[in-house]
C-alpha positions as CSV (number, residue, x, y, z in Angstrom):
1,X,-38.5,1.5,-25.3
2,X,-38.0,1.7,-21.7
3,X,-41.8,2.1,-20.0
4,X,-43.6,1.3,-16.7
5,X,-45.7,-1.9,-17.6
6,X,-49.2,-2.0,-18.9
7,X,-52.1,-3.3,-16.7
8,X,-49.7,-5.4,-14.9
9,X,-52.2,-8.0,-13.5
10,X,-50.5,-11.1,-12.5
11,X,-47.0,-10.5,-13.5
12,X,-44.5,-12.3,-11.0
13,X,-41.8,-12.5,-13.3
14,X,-40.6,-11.4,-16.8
15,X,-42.6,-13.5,-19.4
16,X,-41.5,-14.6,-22.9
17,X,-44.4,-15.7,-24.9
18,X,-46.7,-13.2,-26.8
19,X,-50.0,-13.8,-28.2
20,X,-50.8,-11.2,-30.8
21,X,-55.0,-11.3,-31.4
22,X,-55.0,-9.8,-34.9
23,X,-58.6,-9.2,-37.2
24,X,-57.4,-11.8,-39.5
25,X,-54.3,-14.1,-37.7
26,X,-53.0,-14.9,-34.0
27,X,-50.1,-15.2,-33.9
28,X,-47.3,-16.1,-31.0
29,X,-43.8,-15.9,-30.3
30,X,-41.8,-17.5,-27.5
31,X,-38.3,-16.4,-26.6
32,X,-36.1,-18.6,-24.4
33,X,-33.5,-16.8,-22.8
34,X,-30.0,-17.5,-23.6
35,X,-27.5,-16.0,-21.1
36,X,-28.8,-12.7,-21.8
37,X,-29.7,-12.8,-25.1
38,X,-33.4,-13.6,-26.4
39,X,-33.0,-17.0,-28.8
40,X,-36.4,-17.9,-31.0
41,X,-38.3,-21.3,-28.9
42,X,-41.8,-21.0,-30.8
43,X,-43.1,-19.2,-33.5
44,X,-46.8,-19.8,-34.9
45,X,-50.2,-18.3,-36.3
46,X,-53.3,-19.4,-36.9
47,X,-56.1,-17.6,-39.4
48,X,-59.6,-16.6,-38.1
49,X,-62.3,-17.4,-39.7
50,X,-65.0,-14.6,-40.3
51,X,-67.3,-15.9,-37.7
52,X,-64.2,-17.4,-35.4
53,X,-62.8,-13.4,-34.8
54,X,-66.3,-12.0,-33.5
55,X,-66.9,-15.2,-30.9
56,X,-64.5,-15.7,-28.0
57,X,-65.7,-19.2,-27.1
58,X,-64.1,-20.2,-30.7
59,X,-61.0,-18.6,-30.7
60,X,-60.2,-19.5,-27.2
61,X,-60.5,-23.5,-28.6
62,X,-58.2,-22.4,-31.3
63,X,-55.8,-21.0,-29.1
64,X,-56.0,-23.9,-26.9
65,X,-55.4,-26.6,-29.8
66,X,-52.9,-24.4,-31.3
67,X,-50.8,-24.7,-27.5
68,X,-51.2,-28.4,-27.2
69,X,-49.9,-28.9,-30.8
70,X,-46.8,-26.2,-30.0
71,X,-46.0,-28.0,-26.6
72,X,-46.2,-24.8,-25.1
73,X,-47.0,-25.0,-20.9
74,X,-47.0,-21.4,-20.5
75,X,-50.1,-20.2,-18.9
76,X,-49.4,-16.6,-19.2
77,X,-48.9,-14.6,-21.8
78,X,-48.5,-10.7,-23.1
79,X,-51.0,-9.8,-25.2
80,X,-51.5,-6.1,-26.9
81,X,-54.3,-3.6,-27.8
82,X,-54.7,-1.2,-31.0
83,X,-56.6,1.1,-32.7
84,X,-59.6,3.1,-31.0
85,X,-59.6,1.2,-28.3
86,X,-56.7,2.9,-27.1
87,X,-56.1,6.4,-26.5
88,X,-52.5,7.7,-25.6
89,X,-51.9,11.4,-25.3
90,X,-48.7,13.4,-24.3
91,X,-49.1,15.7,-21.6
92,X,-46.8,18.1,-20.4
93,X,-47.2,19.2,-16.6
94,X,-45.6,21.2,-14.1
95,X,-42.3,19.6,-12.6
96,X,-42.2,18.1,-9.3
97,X,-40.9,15.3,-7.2
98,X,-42.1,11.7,-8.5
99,X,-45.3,11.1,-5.8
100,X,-46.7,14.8,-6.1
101,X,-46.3,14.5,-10.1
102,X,-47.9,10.8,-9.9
103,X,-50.8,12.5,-7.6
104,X,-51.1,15.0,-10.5
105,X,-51.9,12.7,-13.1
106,X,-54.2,10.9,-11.4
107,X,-56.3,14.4,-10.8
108,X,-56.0,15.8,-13.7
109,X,-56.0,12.4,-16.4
110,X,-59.7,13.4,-17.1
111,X,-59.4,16.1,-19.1
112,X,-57.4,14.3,-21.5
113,X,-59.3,11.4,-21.8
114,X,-62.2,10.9,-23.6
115,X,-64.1,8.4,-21.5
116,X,-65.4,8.5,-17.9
117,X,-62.1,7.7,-15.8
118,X,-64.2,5.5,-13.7
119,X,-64.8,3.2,-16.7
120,X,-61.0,2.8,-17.9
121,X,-57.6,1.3,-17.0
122,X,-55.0,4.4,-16.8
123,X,-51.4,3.9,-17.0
124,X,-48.7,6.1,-17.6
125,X,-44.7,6.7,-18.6
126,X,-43.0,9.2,-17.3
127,X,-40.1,10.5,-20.1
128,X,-36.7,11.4,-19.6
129,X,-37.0,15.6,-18.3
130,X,-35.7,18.0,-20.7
131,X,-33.1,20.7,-17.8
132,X,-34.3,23.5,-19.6
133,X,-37.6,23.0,-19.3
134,X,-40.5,23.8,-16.6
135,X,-42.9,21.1,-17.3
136,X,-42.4,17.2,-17.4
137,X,-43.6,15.1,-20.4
138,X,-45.8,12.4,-19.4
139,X,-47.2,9.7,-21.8
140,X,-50.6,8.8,-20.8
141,X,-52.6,5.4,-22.0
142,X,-55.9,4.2,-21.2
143,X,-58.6,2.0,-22.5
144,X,-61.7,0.6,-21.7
145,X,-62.2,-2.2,-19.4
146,X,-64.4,-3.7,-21.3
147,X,-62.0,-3.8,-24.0
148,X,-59.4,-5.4,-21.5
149,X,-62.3,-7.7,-20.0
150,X,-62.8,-8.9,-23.6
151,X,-59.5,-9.9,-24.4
152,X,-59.4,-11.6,-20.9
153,X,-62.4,-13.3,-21.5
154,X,-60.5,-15.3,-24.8
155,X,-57.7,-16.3,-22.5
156,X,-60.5,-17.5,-20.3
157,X,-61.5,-20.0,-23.3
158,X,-58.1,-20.3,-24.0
159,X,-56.9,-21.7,-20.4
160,X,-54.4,-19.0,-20.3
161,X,-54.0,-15.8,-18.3
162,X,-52.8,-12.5,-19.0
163,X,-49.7,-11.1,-17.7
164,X,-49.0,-8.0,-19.5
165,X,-51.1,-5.8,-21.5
166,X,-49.1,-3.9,-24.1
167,X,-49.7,-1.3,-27.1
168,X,-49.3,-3.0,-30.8
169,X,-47.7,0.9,-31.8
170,X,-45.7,0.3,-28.8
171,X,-44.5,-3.9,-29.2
172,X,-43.7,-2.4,-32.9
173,X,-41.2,0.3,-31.8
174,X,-40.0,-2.4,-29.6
175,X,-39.3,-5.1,-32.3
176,X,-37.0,-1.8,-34.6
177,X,-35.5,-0.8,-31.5
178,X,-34.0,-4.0,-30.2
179,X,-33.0,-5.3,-33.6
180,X,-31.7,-1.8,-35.4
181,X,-29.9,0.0,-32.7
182,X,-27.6,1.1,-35.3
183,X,-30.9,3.2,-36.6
184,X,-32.6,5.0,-33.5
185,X,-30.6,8.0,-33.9
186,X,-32.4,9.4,-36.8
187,X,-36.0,9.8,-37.2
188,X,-37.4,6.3,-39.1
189,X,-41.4,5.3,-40.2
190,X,-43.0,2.2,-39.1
191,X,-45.6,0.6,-41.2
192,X,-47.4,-2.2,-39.9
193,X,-49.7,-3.6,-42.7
194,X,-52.8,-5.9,-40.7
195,X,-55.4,-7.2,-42.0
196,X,-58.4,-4.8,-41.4
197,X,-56.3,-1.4,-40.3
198,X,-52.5,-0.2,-40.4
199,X,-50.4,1.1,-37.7
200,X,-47.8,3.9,-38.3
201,X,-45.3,5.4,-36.1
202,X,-42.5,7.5,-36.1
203,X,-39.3,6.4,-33.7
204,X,-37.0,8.5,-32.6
205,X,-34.2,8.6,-30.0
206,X,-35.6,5.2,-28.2
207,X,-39.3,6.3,-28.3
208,X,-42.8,6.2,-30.7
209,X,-42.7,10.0,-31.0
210,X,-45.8,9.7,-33.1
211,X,-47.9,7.3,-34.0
212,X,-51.9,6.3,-35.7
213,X,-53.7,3.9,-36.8
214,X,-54.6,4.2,-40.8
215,X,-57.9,2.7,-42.3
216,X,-56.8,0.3,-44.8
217,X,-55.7,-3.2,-44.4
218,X,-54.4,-6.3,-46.6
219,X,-58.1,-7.4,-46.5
220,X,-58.6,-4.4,-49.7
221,X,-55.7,-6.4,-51.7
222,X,-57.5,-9.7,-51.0
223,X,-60.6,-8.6,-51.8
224,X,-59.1,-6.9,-55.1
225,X,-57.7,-10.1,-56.2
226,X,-60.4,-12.1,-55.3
227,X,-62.4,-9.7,-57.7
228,X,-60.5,-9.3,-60.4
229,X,-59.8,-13.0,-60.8
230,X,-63.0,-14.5,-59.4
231,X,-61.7,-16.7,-57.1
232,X,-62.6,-17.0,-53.4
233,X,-60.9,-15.1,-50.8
234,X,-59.0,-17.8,-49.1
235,X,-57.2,-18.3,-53.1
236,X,-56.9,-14.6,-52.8
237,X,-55.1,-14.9,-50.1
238,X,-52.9,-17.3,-50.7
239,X,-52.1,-15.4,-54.0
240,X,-51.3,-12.2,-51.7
241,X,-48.8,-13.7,-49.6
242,X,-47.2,-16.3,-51.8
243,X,-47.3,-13.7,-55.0
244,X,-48.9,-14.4,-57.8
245,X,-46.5,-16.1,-60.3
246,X,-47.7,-19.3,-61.3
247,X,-50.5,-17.4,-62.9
248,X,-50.4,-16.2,-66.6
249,X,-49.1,-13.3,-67.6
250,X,-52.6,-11.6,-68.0
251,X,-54.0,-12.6,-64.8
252,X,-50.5,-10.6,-63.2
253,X,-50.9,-7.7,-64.8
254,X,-54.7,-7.5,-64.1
255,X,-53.7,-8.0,-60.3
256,X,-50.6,-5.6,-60.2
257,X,-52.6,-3.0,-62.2
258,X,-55.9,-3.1,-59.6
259,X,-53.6,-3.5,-56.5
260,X,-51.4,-0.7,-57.6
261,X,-54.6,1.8,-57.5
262,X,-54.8,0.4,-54.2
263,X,-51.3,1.1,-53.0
264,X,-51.2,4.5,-54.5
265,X,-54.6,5.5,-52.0
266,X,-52.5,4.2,-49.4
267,X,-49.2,6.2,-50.2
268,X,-51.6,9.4,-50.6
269,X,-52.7,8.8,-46.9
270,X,-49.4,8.2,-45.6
271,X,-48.3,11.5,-47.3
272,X,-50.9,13.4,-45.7
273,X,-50.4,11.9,-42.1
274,X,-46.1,12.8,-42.6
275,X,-47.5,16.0,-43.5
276,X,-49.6,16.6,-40.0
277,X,-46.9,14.5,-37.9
278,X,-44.1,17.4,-39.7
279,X,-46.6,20.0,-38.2
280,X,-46.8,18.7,-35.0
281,X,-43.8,18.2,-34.1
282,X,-41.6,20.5,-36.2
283,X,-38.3,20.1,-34.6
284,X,-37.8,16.4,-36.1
285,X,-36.7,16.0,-39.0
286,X,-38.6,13.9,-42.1
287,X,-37.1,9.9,-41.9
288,X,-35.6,8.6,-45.0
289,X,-36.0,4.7,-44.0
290,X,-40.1,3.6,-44.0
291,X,-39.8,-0.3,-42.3
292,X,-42.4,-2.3,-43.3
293,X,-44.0,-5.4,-41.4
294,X,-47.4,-7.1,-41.2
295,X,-49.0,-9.6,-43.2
296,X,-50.2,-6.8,-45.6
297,X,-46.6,-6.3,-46.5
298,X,-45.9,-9.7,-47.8
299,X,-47.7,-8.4,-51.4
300,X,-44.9,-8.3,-53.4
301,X,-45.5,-4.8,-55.1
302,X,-46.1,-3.0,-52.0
303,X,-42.8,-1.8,-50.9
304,X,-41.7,-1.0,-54.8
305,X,-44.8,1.7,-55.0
306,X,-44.9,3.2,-51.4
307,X,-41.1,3.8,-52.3
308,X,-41.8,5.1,-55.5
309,X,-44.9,7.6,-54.6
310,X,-42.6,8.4,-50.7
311,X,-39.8,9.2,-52.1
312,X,-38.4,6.9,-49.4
313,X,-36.4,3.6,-49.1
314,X,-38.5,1.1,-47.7
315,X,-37.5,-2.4,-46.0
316,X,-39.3,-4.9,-44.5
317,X,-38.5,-5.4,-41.0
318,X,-36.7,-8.3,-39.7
319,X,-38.1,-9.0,-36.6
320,X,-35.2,-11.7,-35.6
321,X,-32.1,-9.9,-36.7
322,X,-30.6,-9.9,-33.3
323,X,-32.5,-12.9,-32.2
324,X,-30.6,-16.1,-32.2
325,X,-32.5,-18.7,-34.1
326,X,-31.3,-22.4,-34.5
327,X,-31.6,-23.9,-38.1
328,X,-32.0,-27.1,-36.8
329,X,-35.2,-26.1,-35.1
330,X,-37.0,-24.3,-37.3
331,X,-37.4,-24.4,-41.4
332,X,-35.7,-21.3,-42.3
333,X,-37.3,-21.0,-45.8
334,X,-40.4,-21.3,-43.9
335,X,-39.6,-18.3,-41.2
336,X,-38.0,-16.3,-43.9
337,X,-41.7,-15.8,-45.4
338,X,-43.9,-15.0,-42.4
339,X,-40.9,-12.8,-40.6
340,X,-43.2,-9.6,-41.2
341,X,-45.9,-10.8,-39.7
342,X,-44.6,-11.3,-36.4
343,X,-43.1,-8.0,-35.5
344,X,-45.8,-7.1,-33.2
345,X,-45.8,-10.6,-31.4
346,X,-42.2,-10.4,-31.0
347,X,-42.0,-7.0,-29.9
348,X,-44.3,-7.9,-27.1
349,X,-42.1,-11.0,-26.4
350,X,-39.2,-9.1,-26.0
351,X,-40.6,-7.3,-23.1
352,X,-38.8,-10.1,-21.2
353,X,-35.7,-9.0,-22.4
354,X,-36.0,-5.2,-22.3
């Protein structure tokens, strides 16, 4: 999606090299660019610890070990925000020509955002005007500062700096739109799966024409297996993502059966936010394609039941599909198992490209 950049504090030049600061993994992509086309240089991820995601001085270390390890020398990276500390609204206002509407904004962003405007960074996208209409549809986003000054305060630690500051909703519609052009033309759900919250948005013609964050994570399926099996949570884990078959035969169904009343609350919630989204914007029609990503995907029964209780095909996203990637530089086995986490980190690494 074509948008006016995000907290733009030291951008000179288009970067390639995302750091996505999940509640469970970081994760980063870098892109090299090849003529004009974005070929995979880096890929990696690194799991917090339950102490190491609440302190800044630790996960900046991380970071930095994790870039001497990589061979990375960038020193700037773009980096993304999510869930309530972000608020985007769509605003329709009067037509006029682009520094009276951009004064207009800035007057009248208050009323539509739920903070003092003194204490937040405000940044807008203005969207392509419809001829037969009077007004002009503008997307506003804001957040915090002390949400931005926290995440600048682990690239601090981390000896890096920020150069863009995106939206996770918005790096996700990024990732489909560069790598399933074929798809933008009809309405299609995006599920990103973390590991505390969920991200869904509905893309449309190039843009997120709807989008929320959800309250359930992978974390629930971890701590369900850890439960049912009594076995820690970094077992659990593992279990989760590498699926469960070198257990016996009792110990699957125990898992699938306790996981599945798990991925059935989630299907009910998805129902009921299609439902509001249909309400809200009744002129698009319902998507028949739900693309999954996030490390909450990688449970091997969760696309076979939210298709069953949708009533929708569901894929997992390939976040690479129109990346070029050389086999002899990566383990392709390897990549082929993490590819839905990295979505959002390589949605925000495209913003070089797009």
């Amino acid at each position: 999606m074509q948008k006016k950049t995000m907290f733009n504090f030291l951008q000179t030049k288009n970067p390639s090299c995302s750091l996505d600061l999940g509640s469970t993994w970081a994760k980063t992509v870098r892109l090299a660019r090849k003529g004009r086309e974005p070929q995979l240089d880096r890929v990696a991820r690194i799991v917090w610890s339950a102490a190491e995601h609440k302190d800044f001085q630790s996960k900046g270390r991380r970071i930095k070990e994790a870039w001497g390890q990589l061979g990375l020398k960038d020193k700037s990276v773009i980096s993304s925000l999510a869930g309530h500390s972000v608020i985007v609204k769509r605003v329709f206002l009067e037509k006029s020509d682009s520094g009276d509407l951009e004064s207009k904004i800035n007057e009248e962003a208050g009323q539509y955002i739920p903070f003092d405007i003194s204490d937040v960074h405000l940044d807008y996208h203005i969207l392509e005007p419809d001829p037969e209409s009077e007004n002009q549809e503008v997307i506003l986003v804001a957040t915090k500062k002390k949400v931005v000054q926290d995440l600048t305060q682990v690239m601090d630690h981390s000896g890096l700096g920020l150069s863009i500051v995106d939206v996770d909703a918005f790096a996700l519609s990024n990732c489909f739109e560069f790598n399933y052009p074929e798809l933008t033309e009809k309405p299609a759900y995006l599920l990103d799966i973390g590991g505390q919250h969920s991200m869904f948005a509905v893309f449309w013609k190039n843009q997120p024409l709807f989008f929320r964050e959800m309250s359930f994570g992978g974390k629930q399926l971890t701590d369900v297996i850890a439960s049912a099996l009594e076995v820690d949570t970094s077992r659990a884990e593992a279990l989760k993502l590498q699926g469960p078959d070198a257990l016996s035969n009792q110990d699957k169904n125990r898992i699938n059966s306790e996981c599945g009343k798990v991925l059935r609350t989630w299907a009910s919630e998805i129902k009921r936010l299609v439902s509001f989204y249909q309400t809200s914007v009744p002129a698009v029609k319902q998507a028949a394609i739900l693309q999954l990503s996030g490390g909450g995907s990688l449970f091997q029964s969760v696309g076979s039941i939210l298709e069953e209780e949708l009533q929708l095909e569901t894929r997992h996203m390939d976040p690479w599909k129109k990346v070029e990637i050389k086999s002899n530089d990566f383990d392709l086995k390897y990549l082929e198992s993490i590819k839905p986490q990295f979505c959002v980190p390589t949605g925000l690494a495209l913003r070089g490209f797009i």
